[in-house]
C-alpha positions in Angstrom: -127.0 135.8 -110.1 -130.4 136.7 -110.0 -133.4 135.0 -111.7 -134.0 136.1 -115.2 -136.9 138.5 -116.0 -137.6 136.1 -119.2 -135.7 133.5 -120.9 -132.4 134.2 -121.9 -133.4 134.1 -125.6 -136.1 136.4 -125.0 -134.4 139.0 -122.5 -130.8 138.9 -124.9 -131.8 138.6 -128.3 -128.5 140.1 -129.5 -126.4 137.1 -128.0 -127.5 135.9 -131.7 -124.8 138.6 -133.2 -121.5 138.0 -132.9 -119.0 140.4 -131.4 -116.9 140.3 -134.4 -120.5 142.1 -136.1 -119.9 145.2 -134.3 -117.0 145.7 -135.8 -117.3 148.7 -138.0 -117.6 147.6 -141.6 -114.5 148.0 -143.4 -111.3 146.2 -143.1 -112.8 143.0 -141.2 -112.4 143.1 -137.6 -109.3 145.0 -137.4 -110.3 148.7 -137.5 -107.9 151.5 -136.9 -105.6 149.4 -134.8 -108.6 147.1 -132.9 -108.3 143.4 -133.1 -111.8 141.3 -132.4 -110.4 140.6 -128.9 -111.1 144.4 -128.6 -114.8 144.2 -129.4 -115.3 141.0 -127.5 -114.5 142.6 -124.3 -116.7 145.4 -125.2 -119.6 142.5 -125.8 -118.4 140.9 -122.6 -118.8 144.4 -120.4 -122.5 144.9 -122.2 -123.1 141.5 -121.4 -122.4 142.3 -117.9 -124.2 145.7 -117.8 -127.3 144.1 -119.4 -127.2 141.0 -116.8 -126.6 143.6 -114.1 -130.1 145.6 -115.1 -132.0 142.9 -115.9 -131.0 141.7 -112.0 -132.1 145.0 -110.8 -135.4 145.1 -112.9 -136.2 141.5 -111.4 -136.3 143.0 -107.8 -138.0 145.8 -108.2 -140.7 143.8 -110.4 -140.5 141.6 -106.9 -140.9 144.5 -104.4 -143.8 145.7 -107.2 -145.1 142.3 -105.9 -145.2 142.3 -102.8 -146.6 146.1 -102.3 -149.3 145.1 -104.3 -149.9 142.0 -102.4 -149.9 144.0 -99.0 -153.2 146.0 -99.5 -155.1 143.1 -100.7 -153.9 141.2 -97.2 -154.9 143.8 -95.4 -158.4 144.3 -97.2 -159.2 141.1 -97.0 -158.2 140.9 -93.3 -160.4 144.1 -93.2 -163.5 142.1 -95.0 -163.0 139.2 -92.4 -163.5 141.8 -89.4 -166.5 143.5 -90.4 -168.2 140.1 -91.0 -167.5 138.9 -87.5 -168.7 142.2 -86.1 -172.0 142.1 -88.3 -172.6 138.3 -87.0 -172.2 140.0 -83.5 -174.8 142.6 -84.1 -177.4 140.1 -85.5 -176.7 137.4 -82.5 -177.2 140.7 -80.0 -180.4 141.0 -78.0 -183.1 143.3 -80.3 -183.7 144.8 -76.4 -180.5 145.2 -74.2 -182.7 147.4 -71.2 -185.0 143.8 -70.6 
């Protein structure tokens, strides 16, 4: 199970409704031959789809992450250089042919 994007009653507001409210209105739960049992395996399998995506959107977020943190390494290794070979310049002889 992967780490949640935001808390569960952030990412999953709609754990607040029940699966017996996506029943269609009429006769109660029981519509056209569908018990609840019917729409809480269909709350279940959007449960899972959900936790499924919000896995996936976690580890791209992640690899965003990391890509982003790459360039920065490298520019800051990049900084780092160019100061050492400035210090070099400056400590060089003004007149190398002496």
């Amino acid at each position: 199970m992967c780490a949640r994007l935001f808390p569960s009653s952030v990412t999953r507001p709609w754990r607040c409704l029940s699966p017996q409210s996506w029943a269609p209105r009429g006769t109660g739960a029981s519509v056209g031959g569908q018990d609840g049992s019917f729409w809480e395996a269909k709350y279940a399998a959007l449960s899972s789809t959900l936790d499924q995506i919000n896995c996936c959107v976690n580890r791209l977020l992640e690899k965003d992450d990391h890509l982003h943190a790459c360039p920065q390494g490298l520019q800051d290794s990049d900084r780092q250089t160019l100061l050492g070979f400035q210090q070099q310049l400056q400590q060089a002889p003004s007149n190398p042919s002496s």
